[in-house]
C-alpha positions in Angstrom: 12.1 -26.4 8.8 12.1 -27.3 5.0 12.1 -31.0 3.8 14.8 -29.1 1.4 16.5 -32.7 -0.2 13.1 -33.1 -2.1 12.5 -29.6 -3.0 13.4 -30.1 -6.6 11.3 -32.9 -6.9 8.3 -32.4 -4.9 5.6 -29.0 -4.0 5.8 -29.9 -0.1 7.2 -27.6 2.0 6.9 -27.7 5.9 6.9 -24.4 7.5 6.3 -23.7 11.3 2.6 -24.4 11.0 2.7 -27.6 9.3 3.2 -29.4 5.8 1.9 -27.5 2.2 1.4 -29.0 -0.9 1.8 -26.4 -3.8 1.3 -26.1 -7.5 2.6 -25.4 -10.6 1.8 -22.8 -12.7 3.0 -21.1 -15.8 6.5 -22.8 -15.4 6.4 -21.5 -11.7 6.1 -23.1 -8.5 3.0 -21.7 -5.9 1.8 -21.9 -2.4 -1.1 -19.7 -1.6 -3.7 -19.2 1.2 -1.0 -20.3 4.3 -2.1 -18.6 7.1 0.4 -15.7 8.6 -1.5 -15.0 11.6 -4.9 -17.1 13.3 -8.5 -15.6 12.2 -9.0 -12.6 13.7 -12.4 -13.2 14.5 -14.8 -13.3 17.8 -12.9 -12.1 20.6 -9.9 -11.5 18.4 -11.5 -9.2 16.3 -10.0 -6.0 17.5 -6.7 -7.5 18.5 -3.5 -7.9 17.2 -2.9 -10.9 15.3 -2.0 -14.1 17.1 0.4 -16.7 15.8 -1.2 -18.6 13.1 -2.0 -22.2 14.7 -0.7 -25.6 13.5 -2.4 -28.0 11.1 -2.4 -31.8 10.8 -2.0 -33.5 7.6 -0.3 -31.9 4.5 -2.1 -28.8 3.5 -3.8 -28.4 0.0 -2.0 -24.7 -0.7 -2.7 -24.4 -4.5 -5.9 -21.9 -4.1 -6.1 -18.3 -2.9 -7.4 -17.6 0.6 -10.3 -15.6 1.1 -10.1 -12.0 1.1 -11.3 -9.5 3.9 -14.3 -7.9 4.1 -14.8 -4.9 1.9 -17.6 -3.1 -0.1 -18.3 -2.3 -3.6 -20.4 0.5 -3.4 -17.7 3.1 -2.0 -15.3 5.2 -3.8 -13.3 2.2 -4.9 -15.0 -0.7 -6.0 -14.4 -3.9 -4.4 -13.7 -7.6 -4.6 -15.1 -9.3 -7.5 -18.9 -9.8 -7.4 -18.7 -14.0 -6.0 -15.4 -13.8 -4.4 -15.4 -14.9 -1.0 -14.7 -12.4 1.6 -14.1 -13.6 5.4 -13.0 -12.4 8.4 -10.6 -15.7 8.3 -8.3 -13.4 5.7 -4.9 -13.2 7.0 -3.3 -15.7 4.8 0.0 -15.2 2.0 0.8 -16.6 -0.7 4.7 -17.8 -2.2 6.1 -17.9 -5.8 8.8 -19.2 -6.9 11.2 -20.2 -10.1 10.9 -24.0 -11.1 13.3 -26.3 -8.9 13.6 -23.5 -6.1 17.4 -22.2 -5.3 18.9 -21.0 -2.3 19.2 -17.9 -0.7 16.9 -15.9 -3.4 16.3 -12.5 -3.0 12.9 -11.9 -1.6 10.5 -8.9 -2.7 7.4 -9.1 -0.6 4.5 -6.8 -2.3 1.6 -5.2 -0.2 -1.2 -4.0 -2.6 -3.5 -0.9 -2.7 -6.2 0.0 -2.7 -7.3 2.6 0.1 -7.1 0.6 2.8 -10.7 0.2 1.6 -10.2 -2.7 -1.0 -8.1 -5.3 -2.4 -6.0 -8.6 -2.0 -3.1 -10.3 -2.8 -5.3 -12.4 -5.1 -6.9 -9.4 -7.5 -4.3 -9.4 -10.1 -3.2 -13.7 -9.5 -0.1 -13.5 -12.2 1.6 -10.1 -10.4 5.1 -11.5 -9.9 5.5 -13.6 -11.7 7.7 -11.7 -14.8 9.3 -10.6 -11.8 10.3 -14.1 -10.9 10.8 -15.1 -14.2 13.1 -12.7 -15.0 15.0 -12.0 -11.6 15.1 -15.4 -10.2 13.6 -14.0 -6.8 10.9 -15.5 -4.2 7.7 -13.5 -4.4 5.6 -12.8 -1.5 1.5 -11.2 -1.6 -0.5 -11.4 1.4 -3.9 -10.0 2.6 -4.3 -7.7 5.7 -7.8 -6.4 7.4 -9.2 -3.7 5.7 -11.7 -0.9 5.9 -13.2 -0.5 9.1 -11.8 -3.8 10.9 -8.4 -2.6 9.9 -8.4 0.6 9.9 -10.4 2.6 11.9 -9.3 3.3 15.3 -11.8 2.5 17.8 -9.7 2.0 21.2 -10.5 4.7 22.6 -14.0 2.3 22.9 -11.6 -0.5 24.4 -12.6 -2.0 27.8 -11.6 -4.4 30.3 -13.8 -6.8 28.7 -13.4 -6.0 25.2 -10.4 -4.9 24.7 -10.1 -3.1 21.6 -6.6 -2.3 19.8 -5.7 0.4 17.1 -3.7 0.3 14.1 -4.8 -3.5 13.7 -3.7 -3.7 9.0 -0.4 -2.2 10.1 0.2 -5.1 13.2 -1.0 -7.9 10.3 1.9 -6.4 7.8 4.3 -6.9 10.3 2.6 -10.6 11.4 3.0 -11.1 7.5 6.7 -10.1 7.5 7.8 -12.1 10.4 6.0 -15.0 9.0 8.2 -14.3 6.1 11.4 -14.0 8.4 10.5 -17.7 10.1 9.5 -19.5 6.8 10.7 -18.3 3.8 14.0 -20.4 3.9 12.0 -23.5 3.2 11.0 -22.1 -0.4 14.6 -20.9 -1.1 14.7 -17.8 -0.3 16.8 -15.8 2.1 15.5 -14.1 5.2 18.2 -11.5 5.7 17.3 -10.5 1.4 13.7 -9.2 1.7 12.6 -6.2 -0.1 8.8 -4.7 1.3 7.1 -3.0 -1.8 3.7 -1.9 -2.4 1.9 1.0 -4.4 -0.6 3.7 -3.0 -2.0 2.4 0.2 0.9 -0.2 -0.2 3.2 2.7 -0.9 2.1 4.5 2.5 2.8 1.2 4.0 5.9 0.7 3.3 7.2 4.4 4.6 5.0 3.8 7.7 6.5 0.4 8.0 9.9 2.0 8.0 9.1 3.9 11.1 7.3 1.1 13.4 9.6 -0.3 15.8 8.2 -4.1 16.0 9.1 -4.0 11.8 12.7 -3.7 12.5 15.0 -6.2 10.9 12.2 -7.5 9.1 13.6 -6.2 5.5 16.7 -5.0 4.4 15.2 -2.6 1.8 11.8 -0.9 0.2 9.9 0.6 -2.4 7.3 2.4 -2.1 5.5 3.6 -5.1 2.9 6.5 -5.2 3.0 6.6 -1.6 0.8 9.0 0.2 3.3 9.4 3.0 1.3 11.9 5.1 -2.3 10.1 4.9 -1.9 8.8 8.5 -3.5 11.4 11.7 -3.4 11.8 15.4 -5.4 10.2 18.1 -7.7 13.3 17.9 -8.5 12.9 14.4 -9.0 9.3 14.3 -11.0 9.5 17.5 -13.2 11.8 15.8 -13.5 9.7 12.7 -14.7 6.4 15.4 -17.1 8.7 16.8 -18.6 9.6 13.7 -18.3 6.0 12.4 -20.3 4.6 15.6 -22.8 7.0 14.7 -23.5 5.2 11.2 -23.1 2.0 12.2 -25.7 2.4 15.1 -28.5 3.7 12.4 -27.6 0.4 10.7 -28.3 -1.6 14.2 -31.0 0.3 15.6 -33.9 -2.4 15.1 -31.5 -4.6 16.8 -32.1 -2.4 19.4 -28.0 -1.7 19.8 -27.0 1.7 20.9 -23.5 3.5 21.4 -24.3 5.2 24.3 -21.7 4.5 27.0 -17.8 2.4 26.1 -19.4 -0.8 26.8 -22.8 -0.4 24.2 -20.0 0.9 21.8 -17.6 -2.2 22.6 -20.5 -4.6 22.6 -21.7 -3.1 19.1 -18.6 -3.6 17.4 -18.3 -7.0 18.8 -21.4 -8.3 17.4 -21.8 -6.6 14.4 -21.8 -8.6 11.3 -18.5 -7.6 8.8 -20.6 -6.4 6.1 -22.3 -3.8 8.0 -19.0 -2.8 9.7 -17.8 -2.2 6.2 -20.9 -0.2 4.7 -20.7 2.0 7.8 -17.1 3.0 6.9 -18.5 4.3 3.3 -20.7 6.5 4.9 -17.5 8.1 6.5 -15.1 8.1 3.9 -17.3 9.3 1.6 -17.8 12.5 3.9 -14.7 13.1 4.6 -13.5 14.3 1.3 -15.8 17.8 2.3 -15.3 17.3 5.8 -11.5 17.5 6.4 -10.4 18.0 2.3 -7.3 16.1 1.7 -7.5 13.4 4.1 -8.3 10.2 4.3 -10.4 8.4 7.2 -8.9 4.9 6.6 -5.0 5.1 8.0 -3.0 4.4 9.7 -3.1 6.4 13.6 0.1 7.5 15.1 -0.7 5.9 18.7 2.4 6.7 20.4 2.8 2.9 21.0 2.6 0.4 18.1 3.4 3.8 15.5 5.4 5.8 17.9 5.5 9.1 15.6 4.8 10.7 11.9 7.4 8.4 9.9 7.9 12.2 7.9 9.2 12.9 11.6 10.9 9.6 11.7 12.7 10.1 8.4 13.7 13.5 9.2 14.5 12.6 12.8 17.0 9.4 11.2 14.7 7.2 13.3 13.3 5.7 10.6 14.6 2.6 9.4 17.9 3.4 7.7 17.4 0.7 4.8 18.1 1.8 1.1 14.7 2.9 -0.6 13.4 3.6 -4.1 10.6 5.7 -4.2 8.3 7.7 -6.4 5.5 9.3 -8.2 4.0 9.0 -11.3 3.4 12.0 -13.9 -0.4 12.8 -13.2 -1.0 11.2 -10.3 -4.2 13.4 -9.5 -5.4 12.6 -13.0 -7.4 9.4 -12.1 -9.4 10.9 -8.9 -12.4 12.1 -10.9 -16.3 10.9 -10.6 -16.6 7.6 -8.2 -13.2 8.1 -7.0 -13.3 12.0 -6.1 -11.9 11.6 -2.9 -8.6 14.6 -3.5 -9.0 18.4 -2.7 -9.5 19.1 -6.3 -13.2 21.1 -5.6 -13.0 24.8 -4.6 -13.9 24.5 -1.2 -11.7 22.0 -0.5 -8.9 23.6 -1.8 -9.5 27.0 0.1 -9.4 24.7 3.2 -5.9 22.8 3.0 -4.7 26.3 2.2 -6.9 27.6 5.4 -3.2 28.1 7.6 -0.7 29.3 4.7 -0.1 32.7 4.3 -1.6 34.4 0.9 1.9 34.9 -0.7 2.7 31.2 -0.7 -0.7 30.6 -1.6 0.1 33.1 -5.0 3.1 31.1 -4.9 1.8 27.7 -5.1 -1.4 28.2 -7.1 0.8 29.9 -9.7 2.2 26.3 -10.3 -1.2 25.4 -11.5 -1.8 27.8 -13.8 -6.3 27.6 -14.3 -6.7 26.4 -11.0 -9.3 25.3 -9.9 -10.1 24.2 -13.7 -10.1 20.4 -13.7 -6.6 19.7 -14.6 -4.7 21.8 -12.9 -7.1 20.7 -9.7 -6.1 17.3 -10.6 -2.4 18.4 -10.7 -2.6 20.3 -7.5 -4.6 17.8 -5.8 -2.2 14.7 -6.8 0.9 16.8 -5.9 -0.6 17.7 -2.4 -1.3 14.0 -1.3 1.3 12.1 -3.4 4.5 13.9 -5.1 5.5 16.7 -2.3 5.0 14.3 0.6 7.2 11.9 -1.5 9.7 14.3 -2.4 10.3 15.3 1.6 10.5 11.0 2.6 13.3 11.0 0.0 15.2 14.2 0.9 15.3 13.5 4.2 16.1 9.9 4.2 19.0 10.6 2.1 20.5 12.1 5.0 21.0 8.8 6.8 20.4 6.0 3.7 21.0 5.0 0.1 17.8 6.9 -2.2 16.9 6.3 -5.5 13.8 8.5 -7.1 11.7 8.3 -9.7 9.3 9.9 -11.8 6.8 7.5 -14.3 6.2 9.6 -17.1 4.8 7.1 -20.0 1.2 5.7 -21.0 -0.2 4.6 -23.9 -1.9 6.8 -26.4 -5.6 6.0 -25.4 -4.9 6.7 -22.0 -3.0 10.1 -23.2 -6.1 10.7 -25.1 -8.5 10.4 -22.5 -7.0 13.1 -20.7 -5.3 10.7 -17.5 -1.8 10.1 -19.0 0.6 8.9 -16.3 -1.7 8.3 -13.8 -2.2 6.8 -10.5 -1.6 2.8 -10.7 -0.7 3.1 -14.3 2.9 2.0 -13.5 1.8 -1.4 -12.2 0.8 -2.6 -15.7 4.2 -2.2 -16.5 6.3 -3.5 -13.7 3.6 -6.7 -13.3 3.6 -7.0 -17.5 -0.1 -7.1 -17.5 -0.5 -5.4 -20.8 -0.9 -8.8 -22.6 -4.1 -9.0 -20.4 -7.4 -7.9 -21.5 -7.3 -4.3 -19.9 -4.0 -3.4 -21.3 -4.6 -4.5 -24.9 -7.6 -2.4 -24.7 -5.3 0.5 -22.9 -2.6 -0.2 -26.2 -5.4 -0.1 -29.1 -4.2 3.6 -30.4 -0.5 2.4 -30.1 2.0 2.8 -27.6 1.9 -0.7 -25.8 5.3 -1.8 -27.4 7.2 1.1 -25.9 5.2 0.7 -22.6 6.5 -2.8 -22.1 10.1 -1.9 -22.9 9.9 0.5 -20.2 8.2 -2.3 -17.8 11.5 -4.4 -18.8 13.7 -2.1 -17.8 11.8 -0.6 -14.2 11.6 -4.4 -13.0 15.8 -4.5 -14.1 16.3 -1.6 -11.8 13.6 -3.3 -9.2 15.3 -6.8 -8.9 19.0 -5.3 -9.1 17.7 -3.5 -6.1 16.2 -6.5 -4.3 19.4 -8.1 -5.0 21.9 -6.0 -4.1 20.5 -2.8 -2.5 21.4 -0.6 -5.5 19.5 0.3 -8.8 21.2 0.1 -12.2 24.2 2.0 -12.9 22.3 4.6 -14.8 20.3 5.7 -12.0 22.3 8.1 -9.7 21.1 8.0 -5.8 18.9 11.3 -5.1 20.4 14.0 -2.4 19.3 17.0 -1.3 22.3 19.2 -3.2 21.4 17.9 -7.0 17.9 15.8 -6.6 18.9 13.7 -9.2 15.8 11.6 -10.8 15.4 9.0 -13.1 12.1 9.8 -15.6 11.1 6.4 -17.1 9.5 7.6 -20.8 10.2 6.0 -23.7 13.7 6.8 -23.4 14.9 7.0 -19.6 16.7 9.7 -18.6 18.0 11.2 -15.6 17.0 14.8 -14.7 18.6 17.3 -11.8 15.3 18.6 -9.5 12.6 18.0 -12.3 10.0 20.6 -11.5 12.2 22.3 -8.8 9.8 25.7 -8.7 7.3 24.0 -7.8 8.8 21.8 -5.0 10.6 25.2 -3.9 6.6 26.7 -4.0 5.4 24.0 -1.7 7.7 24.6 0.9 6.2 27.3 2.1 2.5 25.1 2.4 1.5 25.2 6.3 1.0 23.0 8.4 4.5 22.1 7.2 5.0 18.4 5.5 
């Protein structure tokens, strides 16, 4: 499939759909905007992605495709202000070192964000220290967001318009087999591919591991400040559509468009434009904080079909897919939620309600963790360990059982960062493994000091990240985690490995109910 004898020489690469012409850039060689999957638009709106379609001619690949629809005036603030959004989205983009190679490693990153907002094209140099450095391919790729991605609405689907659930998760598996049938032709080696991806991207990557169609499509993962439990039933997510439909119908009325039976509701979503769709799911998600406290209306939904079960089920059942996995938490991770992006149970209320169904002396037990609680920080501690660290902490002690596990905690941040109160926060750790704080932001992150020793710690967490992509272990200093000593690597300014860091207060939250 690859004209392979002028690789060295020459930026065109064929792949199933046709010719590319890429670019170089920074010493690196680039194809962006090839289309995974075809536009899911029209009567493909609601469906599973369909096979991207062929193009004539050699295709000019040296620009970012567009990116799917979201908002900016949600909880998380959206594509830049001019950037083209489309529902013609589903498009990746390929990095490579100078000349190519053979049979790379490939480490194929699905970005945050919510499932609200973001593309492969927000930060345009991630991967490539990582490339630079590890001699690997690099894969980034969009996937629908928000409401076209992930809301489920078939319970809405008709014989006419049939409507499909679970649609972002279906495009990261299109995405992956595209990578499976193609990425031979840049040099890199389909049976080598590590799925990675923080937040959103995180909870991708441990949902990924327990959806059937993505099996055999990567032989390892990472998922970073996952929120492995944000994904509901049908009769949550039903609810959610219902509520949804309800918004978007206020926004339609003098359209004279009503939800009132399946086929209004199927003909609503049909026609309504992409920018409406997606300011009707703010409305929701910025309810749902108070209306069901530490969830999250944008998920995945286990369908019994395309996501057959909980992958914390999965994992514990050994159905998930036993592929070796790094995974992790940063220090704060709750630390960031506060103002625009209050969306964790970190209020009063909220927290009385996620504690609704545990009994009051594991309440005592837990809440004495968080000593001030509900004062801001320990709310943000509480709140960050509830959605991110405990879920975590269960995907890796119960997927050592069947697989090779390697946890981590991210413990540094600059000193203006440590002064504003976030220290290791949410996201923090991407400036590090992507080497962005030579940008703008992380100068300006670095001004108080600290951005040396925050950089030496980004060399040595992509070391550990590319060893792993190559050979399906971490460096020899990091032991593999188990159940019996829970062994953990902190990256600080000096690494070091600890036995069950915070061990009372995982042993507190086992007693939380429903169980996680």
């Amino acid at each position: 499939m690859s004209t392979r004898t002028s690789a060295a020489v020459s930026l065109e690469i064929t792949v199933a759909q046709g010719a590319a012409r890429g670019v170089r850039t920074r010493g690196l060689e680039a194809w962006r905007g090839l289309p995974f999957a075809a536009p899911p638009v029209d009567s493909l709106r609601w469906r599973a992605p369909a096979p991207a379609e062929p193009w004539t001619g050699v295709r000019d690949a040296s620009a970012f495709g567009a990116v799917a629809w979201q908002s900016r005036s949600g909880n998380f603030i959206g594509a830049a202000k001019g950037q083209v959004m489309s529902e013609d989205c589903l498009t990746l983009n390929v990095l490579r070192p100078a000349g190519g190679g053979e049979n790379l490693p490939v480490m194929v990153f699905v970005h945050g964000g919510a499932y609200a907002v973001g593309s492969s094209a927000e930060h345009p140099h991630n991967g490539e220290t990582l490339v630079r450095e590890g001699g690997i391919v690099y894969v980034s790729f969009n996937y629908r967001l928000s409401a076209l991605g992930y809301i489920d609405f078939s319970r809405y689907s008709t014989p006419g318009r049939p409507i499909e659930s679970n649609l972002g998760l279906r495009d990261q598996v299109a995405a992956l087999e595209w990578v499976r049938d193609n990425i031979a032709a840049f040099g890199g080696d389909p049976g080598n591919v590590t799925v990675f991806g923080e937040s959103a991207g995180g909870n991708a990557v441990t949902t990924l591991m327990a959806t059937p169609a993505a099996q055999g499509l990567f032989a390892r993962a990472i998922a970073q400040s996952a929120p492995p439990n944000a994904l509901y039933e049908p009769d949550v997510t039903g609810r959610w559509a219902d509520e949804y439909l309800e918004f978007l119908t206020e926004r339609l009325e003098p359209a004279g468009v009503e939800s009132t039976t399946l086929e209004d509701a199927a003909l609503m979503l049909t026609i309504a434009d992409p920018a409406d769709l997606v300011e009707a799911a703010v409305q929701l998600t910025l309810l749902t904080p108070d209306r069901d406290p530490g969830t999250i209306a944008l998920c995945p939904v286990i369908d019994g079909d395309f996501l057959p079960a909980r992958p914390l089920d999965a994992f514990k059942n050994g159905t998930a897919m036993r592929v070796p996995l790094i995974i992790g938490t940063n220090d704060r991770e709750g630390s960031l939620f506060t103002g625009r992006l209050d969306i964790l149970a970190t209020t009063p209320p909220r927290i009385r309600s996620i504690f609704s169904n545990t009994k009051k002396k594991a309440r005592k037990a837990i809440k004495a963790e968080y000593p001030g609680l509900p004062a801001k920080r320990p709310a943000a501690d509480f709140a960050g360990d509830f959605a991110f660290w405990y879920p975590t902490v269960k995907v890796a002690e119960r997927h050592s059982r069947f697989a090779p596990v390697y946890f981590y905690r991210f413990d540094i941040a600059p000193r203006l960062v440590r002064a504003l109160g976030f220290d290791a926060t949410h996201g923090i750790e991407l400036f590090a493994l992507f080497d962005r704080m030579d940008g703008p932001f992380g100068r300006a992150m670095g001004v108080l000091g600290g951005r040396r020793a925050f950089k030496r710690t980004g060399a040595r967490m992509r070391a550990h990240w590319i060893e792993f992509a190559r050979s399906g272990r971490a460096g020899a200093e990091w032991p593999l985690y188990d159940e019996a000593s829970r062994e953990t690597l902190i990256f600080d300014e000096r690494d070091r490995v600890e036995p069950d860091p915070r061990s009372s207060r995982r042993e507190a939250w086992q007693a939380f109910v429903p169980h996680v």
